[in-house]
C-alpha positions, 0 to 999 in steps of 0.5 A: 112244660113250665103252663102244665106245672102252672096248671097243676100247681093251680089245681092243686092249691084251688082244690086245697082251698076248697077242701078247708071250706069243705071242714069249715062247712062241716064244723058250722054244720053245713050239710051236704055242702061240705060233702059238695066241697069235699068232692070238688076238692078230692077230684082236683087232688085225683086229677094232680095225683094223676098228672103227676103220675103219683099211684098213691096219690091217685089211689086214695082219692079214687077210693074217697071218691067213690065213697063219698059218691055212695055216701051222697046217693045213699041220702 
C-alpha cells in the first residue's frame, strides 16, 4: 500500500515539474514543446486523479487532454 502512495506521489511531483517547463517553454516561445510538455504533465495529473479516485480531478484533465490533443492535430 505505502509503493502505490510512492508511485503516485512521484507521478505527481514529476508531472508538476514538467507542467513548470511546459510555461517557462511558452514564455521563451518555445512552440509546440510547450504544448509537448503540457501534455506529459496534464496525463500524469489524469493518471494521479485517476488513482485517487478524484471525479474532478479526473474531469479536468480528460477534458485539457482532449483539447489540446485537437489543438495539436489541427496545426
Amino acid at each position: 500500500m505505502v509503493r502505490r502512495s510512492t508511485d503516485t506521489n512521484t507521478i505527481k511531483w514529476s508531472a508538476s515539474i514538467i507542467q513548470v517547463f511546459g510555461y517557462a517553454a511558452t514564455a521563451f516561445g518555445l512552440a509546440p514543446l510547450n504544448m509537448y510538455l503540457f501534455l506529459v504533465g496534464m496525463l500524469g495529473w489524469l493518471i494521479v486523479g485517476l488513482r485517487w479516485n478524484d471525479m474532478a480531478m479526473t474531469m479536468i484533465h480528460v477534458i485539457a487532454l482532449a483539447a489540446m490533443v485537437i489543438g495539436l492535430a489541427l496545426t
